[in-house]
C-alpha positions in Angstrom: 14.7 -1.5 35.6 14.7 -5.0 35.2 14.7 -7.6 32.4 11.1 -7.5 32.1 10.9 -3.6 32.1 14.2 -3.4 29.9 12.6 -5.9 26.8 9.6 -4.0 27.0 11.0 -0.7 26.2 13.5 -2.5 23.7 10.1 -4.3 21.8 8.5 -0.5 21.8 11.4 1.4 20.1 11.9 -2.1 17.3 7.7 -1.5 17.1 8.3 2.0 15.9 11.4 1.6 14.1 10.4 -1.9 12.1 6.8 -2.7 12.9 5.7 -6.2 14.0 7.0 -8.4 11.2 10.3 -7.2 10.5 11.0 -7.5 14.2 13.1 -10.4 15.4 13.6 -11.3 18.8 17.2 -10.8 18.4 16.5 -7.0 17.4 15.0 -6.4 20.8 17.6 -8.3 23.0 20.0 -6.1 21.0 18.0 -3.2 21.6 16.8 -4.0 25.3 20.6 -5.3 26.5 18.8 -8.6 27.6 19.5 -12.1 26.3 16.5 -14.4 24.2 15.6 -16.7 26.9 14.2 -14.1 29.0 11.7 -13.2 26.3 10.5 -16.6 26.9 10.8 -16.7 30.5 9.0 -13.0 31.2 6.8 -12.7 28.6 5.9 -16.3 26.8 7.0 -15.3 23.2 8.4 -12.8 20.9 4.8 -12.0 19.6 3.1 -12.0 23.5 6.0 -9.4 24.2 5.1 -7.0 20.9 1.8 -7.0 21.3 2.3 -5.9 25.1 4.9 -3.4 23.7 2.0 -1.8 21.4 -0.9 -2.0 24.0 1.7 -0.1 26.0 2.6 2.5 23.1 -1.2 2.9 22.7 -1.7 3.2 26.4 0.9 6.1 26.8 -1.3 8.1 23.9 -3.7 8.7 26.3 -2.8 11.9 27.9 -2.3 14.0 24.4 -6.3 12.7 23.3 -6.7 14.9 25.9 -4.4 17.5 24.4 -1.9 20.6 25.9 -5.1 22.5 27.6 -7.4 19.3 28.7 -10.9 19.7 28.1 -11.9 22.0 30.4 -14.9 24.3 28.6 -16.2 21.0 26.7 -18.9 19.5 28.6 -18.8 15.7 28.5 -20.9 14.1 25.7 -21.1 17.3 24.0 -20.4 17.8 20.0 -17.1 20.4 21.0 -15.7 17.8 23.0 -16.0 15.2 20.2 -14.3 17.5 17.7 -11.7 17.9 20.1 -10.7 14.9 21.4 -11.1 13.5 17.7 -8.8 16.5 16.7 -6.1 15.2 19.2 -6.1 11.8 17.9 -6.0 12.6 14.7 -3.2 15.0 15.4 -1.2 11.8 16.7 -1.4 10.2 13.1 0.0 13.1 11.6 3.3 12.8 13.3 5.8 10.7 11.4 6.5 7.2 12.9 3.2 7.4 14.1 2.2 4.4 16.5 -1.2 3.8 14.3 0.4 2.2 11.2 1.3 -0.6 13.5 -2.5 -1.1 13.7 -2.8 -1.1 9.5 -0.1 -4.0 9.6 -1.8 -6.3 11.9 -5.2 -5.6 10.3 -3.3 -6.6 7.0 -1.3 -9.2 7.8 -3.1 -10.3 10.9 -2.8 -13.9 9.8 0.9 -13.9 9.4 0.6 -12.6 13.7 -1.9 -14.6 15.2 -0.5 -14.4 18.6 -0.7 -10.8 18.1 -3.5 -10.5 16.6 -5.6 -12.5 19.2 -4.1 -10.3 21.9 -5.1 -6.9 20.7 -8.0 -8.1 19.5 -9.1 -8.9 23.4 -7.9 -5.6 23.9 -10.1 -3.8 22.1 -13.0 -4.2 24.4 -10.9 -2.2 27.4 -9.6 0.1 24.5 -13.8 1.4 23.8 -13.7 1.5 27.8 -11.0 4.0 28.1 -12.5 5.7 24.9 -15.6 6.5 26.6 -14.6 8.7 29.8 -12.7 10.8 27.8 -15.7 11.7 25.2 -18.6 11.3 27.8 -17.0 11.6 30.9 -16.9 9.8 34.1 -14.4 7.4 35.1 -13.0 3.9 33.0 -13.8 1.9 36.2 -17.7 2.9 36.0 -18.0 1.7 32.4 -19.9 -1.3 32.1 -19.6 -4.3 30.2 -22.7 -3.4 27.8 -21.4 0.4 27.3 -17.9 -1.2 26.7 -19.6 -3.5 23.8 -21.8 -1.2 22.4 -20.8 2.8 22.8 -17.0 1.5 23.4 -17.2 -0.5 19.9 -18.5 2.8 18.3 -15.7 4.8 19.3 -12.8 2.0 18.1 -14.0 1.6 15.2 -14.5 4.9 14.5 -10.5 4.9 16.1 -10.4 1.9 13.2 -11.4 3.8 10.4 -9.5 7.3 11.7 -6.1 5.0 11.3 -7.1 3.8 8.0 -7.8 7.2 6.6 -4.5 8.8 7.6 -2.3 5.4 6.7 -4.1 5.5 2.9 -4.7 8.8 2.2 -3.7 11.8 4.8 -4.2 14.4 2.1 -7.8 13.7 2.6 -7.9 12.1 5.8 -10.5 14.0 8.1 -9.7 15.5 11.4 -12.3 16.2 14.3 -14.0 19.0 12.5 -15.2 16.8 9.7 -16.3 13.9 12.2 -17.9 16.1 14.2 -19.9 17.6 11.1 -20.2 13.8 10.1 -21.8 13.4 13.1 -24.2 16.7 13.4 -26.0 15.2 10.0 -26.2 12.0 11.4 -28.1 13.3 14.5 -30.0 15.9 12.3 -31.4 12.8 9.9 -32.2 10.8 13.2 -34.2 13.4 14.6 -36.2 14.5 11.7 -37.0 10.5 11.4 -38.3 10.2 14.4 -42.0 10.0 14.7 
């Protein structure tokens, strides 16, 4: 690997270890084996480089939304393949040093990171368009712009909402059964409105 690679791992393992504030640029050259001005040079700034570093964390989740057996027998868009998929992520917050509470401190102290904070906020568009193959099926590159802004926002901040659950309260945080059930009386009360 090279420098580039090299801080990047480094600014994912401070991420987990010490989340985005307590970071300093010396903790990933330490950790990376890299020096400070190639922070600057490869990636612009400490912050560009940590909010890469958690785009890239986030990015590696996808696989295990999919979980151990896939999602072969859920057809795509169906109720059993929401409860799953929701399942899986929510099984990802369980785990200790979970990658999500870095979401809870830029949401709260988002003005403290604005370089962060403006960089995952642009990500959030591309983060509904991954979202949405995996519940509905398809592929990411067919997604358009308006399912990405409309279907895509849905499902992050449902994602949102997921993260703040298990970071407050995971006693009582629900899992894909409850969203799923959530979701069966929201379509039931839709339907029944309908003229």
């Amino acid at each position: 690997m090279g420098h580039r690679e090299d801080l990047l791992e480094g600014a994912k393992r401070c991420l987990l270890d010490q989340g985005f504030v307590r970071t300093t640029a010396r903790d990933i050259v330490r950790e990376s084996g890299t020096n400070l001005a190639s922070i600057g040079y490869h990636y612009g700034s400490k912050d560009a480089l940590l909010a890469q570093a958690y785009v890239a964390l986030v990015e590696d989740m996808g696989d295990v939304f999919e979980g151990d057996g896939g999602l072969e027998g859920t057809p795509p868009g169906s109720l059993e393949r929401f409860e799953r998929v929701w399942s899986n992520i929510a099984g990802t917050m369980k785990e200790p040093g979970s990658v999500w509470r870095l979401s809870m401190e830029v949401v709260v102290l988002g003005d403290r990171l604005p370089e962060v904070r403006a960089q995952l906020a642009a990500a959030q568009r591309e983060a509904g368009r991954g979202l949405i193959p995996l519940l509905m099926g398809g592929r990411e590159e067919d997604v358009t712009d308006d399912a990405a802004d409309t279907l895509g926002m849905f499902y992050v901040t449902l994602m949102t909402g997921l993260i703040a659950q298990w970071t407050f309260d995971p006693e009582s945080a629900p899992d894909g059964a409850v969203l799923a059930a959530g979701l069966r009386r929201v379509m039931e009360a839709a339907t029944d409105a309908a003229p």
